[in-house]
C-alpha positions as CSV (number, residue, x, y, z in Angstrom):
1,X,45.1,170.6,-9.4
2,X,43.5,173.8,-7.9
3,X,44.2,175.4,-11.2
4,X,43.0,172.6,-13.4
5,X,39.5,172.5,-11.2
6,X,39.6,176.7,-10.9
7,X,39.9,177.0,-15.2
8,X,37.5,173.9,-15.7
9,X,34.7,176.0,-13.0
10,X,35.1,179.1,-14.9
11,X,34.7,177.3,-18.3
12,X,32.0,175.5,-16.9
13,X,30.3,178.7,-15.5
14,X,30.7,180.7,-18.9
15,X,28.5,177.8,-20.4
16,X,26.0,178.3,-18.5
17,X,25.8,182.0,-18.2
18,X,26.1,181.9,-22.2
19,X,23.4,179.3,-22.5
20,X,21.2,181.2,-20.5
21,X,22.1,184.7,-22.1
22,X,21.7,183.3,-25.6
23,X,18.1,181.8,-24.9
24,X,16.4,183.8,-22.5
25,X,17.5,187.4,-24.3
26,X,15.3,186.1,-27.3
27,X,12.8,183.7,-25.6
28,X,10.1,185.8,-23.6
29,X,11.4,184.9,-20.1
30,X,13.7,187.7,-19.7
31,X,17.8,187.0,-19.8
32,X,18.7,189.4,-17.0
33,X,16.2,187.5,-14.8
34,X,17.4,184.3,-15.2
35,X,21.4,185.4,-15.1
36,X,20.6,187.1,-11.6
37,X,18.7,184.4,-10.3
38,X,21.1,181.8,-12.1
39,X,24.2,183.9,-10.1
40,X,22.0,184.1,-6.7
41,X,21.5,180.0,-6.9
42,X,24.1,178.6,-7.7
43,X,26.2,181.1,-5.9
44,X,28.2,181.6,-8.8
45,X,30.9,184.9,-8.7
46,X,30.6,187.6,-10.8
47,X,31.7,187.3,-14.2
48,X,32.7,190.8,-14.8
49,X,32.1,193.8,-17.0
50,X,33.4,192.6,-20.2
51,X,32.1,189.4,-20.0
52,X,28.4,190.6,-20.0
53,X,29.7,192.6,-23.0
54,X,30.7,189.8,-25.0
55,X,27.4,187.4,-23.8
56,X,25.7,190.5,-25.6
57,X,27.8,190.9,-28.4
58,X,27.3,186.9,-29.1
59,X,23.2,187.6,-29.1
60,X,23.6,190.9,-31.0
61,X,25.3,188.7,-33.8
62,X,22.7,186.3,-33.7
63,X,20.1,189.1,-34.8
64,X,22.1,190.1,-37.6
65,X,22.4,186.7,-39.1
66,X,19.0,185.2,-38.9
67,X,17.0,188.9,-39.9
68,X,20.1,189.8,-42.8
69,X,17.9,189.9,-45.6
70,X,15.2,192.2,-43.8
71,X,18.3,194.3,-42.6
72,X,19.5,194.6,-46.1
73,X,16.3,195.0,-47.8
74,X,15.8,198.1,-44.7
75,X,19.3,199.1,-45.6
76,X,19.3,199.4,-49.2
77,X,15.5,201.0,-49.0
78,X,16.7,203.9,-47.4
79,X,19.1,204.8,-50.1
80,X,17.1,203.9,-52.7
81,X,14.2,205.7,-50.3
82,X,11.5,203.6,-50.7
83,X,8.8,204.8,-48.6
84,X,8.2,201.0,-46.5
85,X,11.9,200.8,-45.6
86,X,12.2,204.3,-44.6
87,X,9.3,204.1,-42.6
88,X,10.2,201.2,-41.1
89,X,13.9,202.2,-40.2
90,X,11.9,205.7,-39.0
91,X,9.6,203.8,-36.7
92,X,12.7,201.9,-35.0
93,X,14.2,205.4,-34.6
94,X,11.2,206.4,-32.4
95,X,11.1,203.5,-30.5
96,X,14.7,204.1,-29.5
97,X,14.2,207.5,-27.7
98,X,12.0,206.3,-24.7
99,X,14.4,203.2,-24.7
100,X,17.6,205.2,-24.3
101,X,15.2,207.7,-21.7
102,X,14.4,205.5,-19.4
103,X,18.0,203.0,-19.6
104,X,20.0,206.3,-19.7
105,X,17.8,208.2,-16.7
106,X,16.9,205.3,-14.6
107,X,20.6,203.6,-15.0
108,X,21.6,203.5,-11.3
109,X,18.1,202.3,-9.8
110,X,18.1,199.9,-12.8
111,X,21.2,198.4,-11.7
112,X,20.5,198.3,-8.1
113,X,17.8,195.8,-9.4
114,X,19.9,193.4,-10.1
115,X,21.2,193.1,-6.8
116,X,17.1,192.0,-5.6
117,X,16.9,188.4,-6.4
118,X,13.1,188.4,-4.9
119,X,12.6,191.5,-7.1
120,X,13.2,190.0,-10.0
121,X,10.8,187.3,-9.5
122,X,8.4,189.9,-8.8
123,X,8.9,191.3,-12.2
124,X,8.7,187.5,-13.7
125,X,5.4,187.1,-12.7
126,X,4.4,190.8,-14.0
127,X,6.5,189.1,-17.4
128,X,4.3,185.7,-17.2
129,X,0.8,188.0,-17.0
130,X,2.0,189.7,-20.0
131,X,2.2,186.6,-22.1
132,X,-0.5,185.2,-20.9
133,X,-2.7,187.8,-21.7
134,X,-2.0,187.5,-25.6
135,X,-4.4,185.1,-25.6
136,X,-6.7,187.7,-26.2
137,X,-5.1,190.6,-27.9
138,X,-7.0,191.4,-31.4
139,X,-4.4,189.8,-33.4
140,X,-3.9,186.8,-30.9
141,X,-4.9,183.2,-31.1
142,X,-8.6,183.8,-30.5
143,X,-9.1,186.5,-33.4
144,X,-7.3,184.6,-36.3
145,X,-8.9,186.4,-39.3
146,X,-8.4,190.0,-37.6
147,X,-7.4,192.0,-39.8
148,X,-4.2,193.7,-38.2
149,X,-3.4,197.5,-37.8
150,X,-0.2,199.0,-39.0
151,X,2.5,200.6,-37.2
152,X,2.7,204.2,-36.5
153,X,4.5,206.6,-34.5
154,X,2.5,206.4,-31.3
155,X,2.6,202.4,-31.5
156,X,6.3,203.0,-31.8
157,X,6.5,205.1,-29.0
158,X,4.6,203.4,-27.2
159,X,6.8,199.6,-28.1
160,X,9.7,202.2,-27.2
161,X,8.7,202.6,-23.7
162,X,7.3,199.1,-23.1
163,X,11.3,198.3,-24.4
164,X,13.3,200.9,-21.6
165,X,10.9,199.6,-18.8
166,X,11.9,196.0,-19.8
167,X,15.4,197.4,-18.5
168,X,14.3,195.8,-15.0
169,X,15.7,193.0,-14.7
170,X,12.9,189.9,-14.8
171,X,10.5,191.8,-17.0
172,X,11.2,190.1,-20.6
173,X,12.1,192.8,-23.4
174,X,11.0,190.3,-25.9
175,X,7.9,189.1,-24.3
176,X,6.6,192.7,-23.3
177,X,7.1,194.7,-26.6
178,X,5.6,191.7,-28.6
179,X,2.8,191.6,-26.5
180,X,2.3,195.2,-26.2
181,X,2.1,195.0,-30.4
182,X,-0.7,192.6,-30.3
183,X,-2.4,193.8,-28.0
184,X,-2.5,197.0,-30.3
185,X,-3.7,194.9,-33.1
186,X,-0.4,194.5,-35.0
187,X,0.4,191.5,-36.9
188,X,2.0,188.9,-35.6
189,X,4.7,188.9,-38.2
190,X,5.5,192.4,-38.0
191,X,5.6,192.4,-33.9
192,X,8.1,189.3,-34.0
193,X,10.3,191.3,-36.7
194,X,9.9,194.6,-35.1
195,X,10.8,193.7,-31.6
196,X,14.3,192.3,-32.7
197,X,15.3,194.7,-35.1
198,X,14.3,197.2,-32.9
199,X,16.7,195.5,-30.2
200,X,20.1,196.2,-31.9
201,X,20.3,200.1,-30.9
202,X,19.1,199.0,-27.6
203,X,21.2,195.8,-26.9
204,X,24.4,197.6,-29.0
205,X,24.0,200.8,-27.5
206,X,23.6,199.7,-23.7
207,X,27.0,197.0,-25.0
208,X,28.7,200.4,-26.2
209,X,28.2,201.8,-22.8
210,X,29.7,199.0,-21.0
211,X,32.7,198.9,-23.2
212,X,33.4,202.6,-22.9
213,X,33.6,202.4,-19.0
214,X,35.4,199.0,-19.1
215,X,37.9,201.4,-21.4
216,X,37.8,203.2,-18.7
217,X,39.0,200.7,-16.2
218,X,42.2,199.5,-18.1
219,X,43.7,203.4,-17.8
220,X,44.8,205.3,-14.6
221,X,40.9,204.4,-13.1
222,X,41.3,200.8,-12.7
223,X,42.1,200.4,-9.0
224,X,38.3,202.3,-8.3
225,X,35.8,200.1,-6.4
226,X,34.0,199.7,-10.1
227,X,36.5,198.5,-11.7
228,X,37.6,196.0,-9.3
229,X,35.5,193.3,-11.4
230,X,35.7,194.5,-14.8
231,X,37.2,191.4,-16.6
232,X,39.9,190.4,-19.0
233,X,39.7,188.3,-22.0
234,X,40.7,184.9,-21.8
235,X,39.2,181.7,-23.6
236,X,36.2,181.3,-20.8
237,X,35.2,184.3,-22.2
238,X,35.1,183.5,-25.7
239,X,33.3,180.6,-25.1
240,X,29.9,182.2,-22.9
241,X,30.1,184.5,-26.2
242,X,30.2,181.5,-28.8
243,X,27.7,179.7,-26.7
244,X,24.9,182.9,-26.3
245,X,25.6,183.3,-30.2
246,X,24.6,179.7,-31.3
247,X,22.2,179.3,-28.4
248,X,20.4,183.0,-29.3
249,X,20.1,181.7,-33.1
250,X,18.5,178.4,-31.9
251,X,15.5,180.6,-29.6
252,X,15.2,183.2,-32.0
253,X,13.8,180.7,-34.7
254,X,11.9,179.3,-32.3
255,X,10.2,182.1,-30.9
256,X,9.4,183.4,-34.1
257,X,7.8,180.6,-34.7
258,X,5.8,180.6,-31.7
259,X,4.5,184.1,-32.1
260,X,3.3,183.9,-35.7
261,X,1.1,180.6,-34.5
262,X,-0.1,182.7,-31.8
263,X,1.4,180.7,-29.2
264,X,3.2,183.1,-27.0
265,X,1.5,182.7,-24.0
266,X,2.5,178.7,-23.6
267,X,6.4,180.9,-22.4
268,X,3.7,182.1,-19.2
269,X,3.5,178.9,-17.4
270,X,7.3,178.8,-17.7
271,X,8.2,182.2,-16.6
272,X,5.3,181.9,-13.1
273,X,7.2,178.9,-12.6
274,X,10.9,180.2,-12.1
275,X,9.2,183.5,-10.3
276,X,7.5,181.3,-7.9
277,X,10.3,178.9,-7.2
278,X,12.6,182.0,-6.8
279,X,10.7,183.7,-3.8
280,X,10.3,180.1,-2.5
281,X,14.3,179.2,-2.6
282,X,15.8,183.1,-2.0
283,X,14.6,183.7,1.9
């Protein structure tokens, strides 16, 4: 019986982790936030190393199906170099420097993050101003004939940054790079595409990171103190990645949706919410 209830609580808690992987890495309301203060609240035990991989993994594949023709069309420009898709796959490049920058040479006080429930929904609130503010970016709701700017290499760079610093956990990479764009007077079209697309050298490479030191841990380093929780594979795991896959297709459509009706500041309310109620339950 204690195994029956043990497998059925893992199952159980790899729903859960999924659902909330799948919908918060794409919705503006920031996936690590809601997994630490999910873990914190309901006490839950860590899942391990390769289980955050495969939650990732699941949203990574979600990105390839619903954007496949823009990732072909990208794909297929550059050999054929047309000057829009090699831009474009150029301007995803540049954006992935400051990203890797700040992930790579911030990791360890990143992480500690994670273990600050109260900082996190600190940074939820910060997440929450963000949105709300696109109310009144130049290509937001209240300027709906603006005529929108392109991107460029500083706009990258700048989306780029805004990206790494969404590495602390509670601040929403989603929410913060798309509002960043309007707020630079991009369109809201091109900010919903470009913030995704721009995700899968981010999400993948900080994924391929994770797997190389859970490598790690299944050779002569697995008895070290890191690798005490690193994870197997079992059919828990499989399902948190099959749920954050079908769950991240679902909040992808619909936060594309909501940005390109300008309504990406409704997710503000939301995220204040949870922030609030965190500092309020996590004394």
């Amino acid at each position: 019986a204690k195994i029956k209830n043990s497998i059925f609580q893992a199952m159980l808690e790899s729903i859960i982790l999924g659902l909330l992987q799948g919908l918060a890495e794409f919705l503006p309301v920031s996936s690590s936030g809601h997994l630490v203060l999910g873990k914190a609240i309901l006490k839950m035990q860590e899942a391990g190393m390769f289980f955050d991989i495969m939650l990732h993994a699941g949203t990574l594949l979600s990105i390839f199906v619903i954007f496949r023709k823009k990732i072909c069309d990208m794909l297929f420009g550059i050999f054929r170099r047309e000057k829009e898709q090699l831009n474009y796959a150029l301007f995803i490049i540049i954006a992935s420097v400051p990203t890797a920058v700040v992930g790579i040479g911030f990791k360890d006080q990143l992480e500690s993050l994670f273990q600050n429930p109260r900082a996190v929904c600190v940074a939820l609130l910060v997440t929450g101003t963000l949105l709300f503010c696109t109310k009144f970016a130049p290509t937001g709701p209240k300027y709906p004939e603006a005529v929108a700017k392109p991107m460029n290499w500083w706009r990258a760079l700048i989306t780029g940054t805004v990206q790494g610093i969404a590495c602390i956990p509670g601040i929403s990479r989603s929410g913060s790079t798309t509002s960043f764009m309007l707020y630079m007077g991009i369109s809201r079209k091109y900010a919903g595409e470009f913030t995704f697309l721009m995700s899968i050298p981010a999400v993948g490479g900080a994924a391929l990171l994770d797997f190389l030191d859970w490598v790690k841990c299944q050779g002569p380093d697995k008895m070290t103190e890191a690798c005490q929780n690193a994870g197997v594979l079992d059919a828990a795991l499989l399902v948190g990645m099959l749920v954050s896959f079908v769950s991240g297709i679902f909040a992808l459509k619909w936060l594309m949706a909501f940005v390109q009706k300008g309504k990406l500041h409704y997710f503000s309310w939301y995220v204040w919410a949870v922030g609030i109620i965190g500092l309020i339950l996590l004394r």
